[in-house]
N, C-alpha and C positions, 0 to 999 in steps of 0.2 A: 261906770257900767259894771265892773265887777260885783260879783255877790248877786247881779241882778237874775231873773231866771225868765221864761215863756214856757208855754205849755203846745207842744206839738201835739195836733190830734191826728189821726189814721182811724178812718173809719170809727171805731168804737172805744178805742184806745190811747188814754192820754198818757205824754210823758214829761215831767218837767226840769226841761233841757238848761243849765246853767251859763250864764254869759262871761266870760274871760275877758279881761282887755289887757293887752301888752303893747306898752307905748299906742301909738295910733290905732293899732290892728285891735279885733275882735275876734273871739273864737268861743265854740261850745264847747263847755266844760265834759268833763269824765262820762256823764251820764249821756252824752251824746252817743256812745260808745254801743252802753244800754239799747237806746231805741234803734240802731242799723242791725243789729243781732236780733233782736222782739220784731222789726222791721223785714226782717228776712233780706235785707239789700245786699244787692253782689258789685263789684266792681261792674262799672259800664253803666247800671238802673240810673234812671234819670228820677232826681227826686226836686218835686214844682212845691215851690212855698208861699202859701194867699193868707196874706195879715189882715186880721177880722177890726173892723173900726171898732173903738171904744174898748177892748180887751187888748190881755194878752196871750190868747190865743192864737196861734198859727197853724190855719188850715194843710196839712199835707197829702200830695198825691205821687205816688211813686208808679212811674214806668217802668215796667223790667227790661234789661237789655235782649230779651231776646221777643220780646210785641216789636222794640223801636226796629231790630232785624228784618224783622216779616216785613215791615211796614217800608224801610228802608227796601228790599228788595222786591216787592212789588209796584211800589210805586219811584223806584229812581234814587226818590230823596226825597226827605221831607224838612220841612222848614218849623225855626222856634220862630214868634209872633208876639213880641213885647211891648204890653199895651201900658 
């Protein structure tokens, strides 16, 4: 898997995020780095990743930690739902 790469989109914005493998494990390479910075993410944003059939694109949808906050204190608790 190494050398392999995916392309993460956001909205209008692609990034082409590289694949690492060490021993068993996987991981994004340097450029993952790139798109959390271009991404605006903070510690806590909850980020959902939807793999599109026949590509290698990877749809992305980031939550900010402070939507899941509101959302959290208004309603109690809110639940992830893993289909």
């Amino acid at each position: 898997m190494n050398g392999q790469s995916i392309k993460l989109k956001l909205m209008r914005s692609t990034w082409n995020i590289e694949i690492l493998r060490k021993g068993e494990n996987c991981y994004f390479g340097p450029s993952w780095f790139t798109f959390c910075k271009e991404a605006k993410l903070e510690v806590n944003d909850l980020v959902v990743f939807q793999t599109e059939v026949d590509t290698d694109e990877v749809l992305v949808c980031v939550y900010k930690e402070q939507e899941l906050s509101r959302t959290r204190q208004a309603s109690g608790t809110y639940y992830m739902i893993y289909l």
